[in-house]
C-alpha positions, 0 to 999 in steps of 0.5 A: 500500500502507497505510503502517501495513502496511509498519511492521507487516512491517519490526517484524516481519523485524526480530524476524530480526535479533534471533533466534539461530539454536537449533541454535548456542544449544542447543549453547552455541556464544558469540555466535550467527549469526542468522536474518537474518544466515543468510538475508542470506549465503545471498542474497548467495551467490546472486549467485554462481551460474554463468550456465550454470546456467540459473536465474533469480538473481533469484528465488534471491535472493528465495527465499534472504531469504524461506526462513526468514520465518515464524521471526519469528512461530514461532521456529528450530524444529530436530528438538532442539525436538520439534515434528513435521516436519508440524506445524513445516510447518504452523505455518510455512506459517500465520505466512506467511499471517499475515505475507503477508496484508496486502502484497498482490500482494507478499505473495502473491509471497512466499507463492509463493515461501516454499512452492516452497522448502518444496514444492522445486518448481523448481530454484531451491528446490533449489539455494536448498537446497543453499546452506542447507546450505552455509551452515550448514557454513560457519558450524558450520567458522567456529565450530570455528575461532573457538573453536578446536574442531575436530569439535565441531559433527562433526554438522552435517557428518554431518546434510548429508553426500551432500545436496548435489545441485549439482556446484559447490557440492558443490566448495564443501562439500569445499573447506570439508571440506579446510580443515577437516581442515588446522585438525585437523592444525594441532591435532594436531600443536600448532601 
């Protein structure tokens, strides 16, 4: 593979290190995760996935860090940004073609791997899914901590709620829900 072609795709993914996530900037939240930060955790959550789940660790792995690639070229587009769920798919599927073009072999693995997430084809972008999710409800959690404000990002909660399909990470989601309403208490009572 072309030298200049591996510098040209780490210039790129290294945009992801510098890209806040929007759905935390539009809500003022300070000091912002960011997209490779997201995708970085939901990879190592990966590892964690029960053997008797039956799925290829690997391939979640992959899929995790290359779910959210295309925001290097398009940027976090949320619904707040009003870009049409078909045209925000197209868009991403095209900065893939784009980014992928010029890896070769692995830049079609990637490609494959981008659009089974997106198609949620296999159970392994399925569960790639949920750990999306649960990410994002434990960075909205850490932030309410952090910042001591409890139910502020309530949204994000109720945007997830019942779409967890996997029954472990489920337990993870009310886990995260219990220690959740504790801090509320901590609050309430003053303490």
């Amino acid at each position: 593979m072309d030298v200049k072609k591996i510098m040209d795709f780490m210039e790129l993914i290294g945009r992801l290190k510098h890209l806040k996530r929007t759905g935390w900037v539009i809500r003022n939240i300070p000091d912002p995760e960011t997209i490779s930060g997201h995708m970085y955790r939901m990879a190592m959550l990966s590892f964690l996935v029960d053997p008797k789940e039956n799925l290829d660790k690997s391939k979640l792995i992959e899929m995790a860090l290359v779910h959210d690639l295309a925001e290097c070229i398009v940027g976090d587009i949320t619904p707040h940004c009003g870009v049409l769920p078909e045209v925000k798919h197209r868009m991403e599927d095209e900065a893939m073609e784009q980014i992928c073009k010029n890896l070769g072999d692995r830049g079609s693995e990637i490609l494959k791997l981008f659009r089974e997430y997106e198609k949620q084809e296999s159970a392994e972008a399925r569960y790639v899914k949920d750990l999306d999710r649960i990410d994002l409800l434990m960075q909205a959690f850490e932030y309410e901590k952090r910042d001591n404000s409890p139910g502020h990002l309530q949204e994000f909660f109720n945007s997830t709620q019942g779409k967890i399909k996997d029954p472990f990470l489920g337990d993870i989601v009310k886990e995260i829900n219990s220690q959740r309403e504790a801090l509320f208490k901590v609050r309430e009572s003053g303490n």
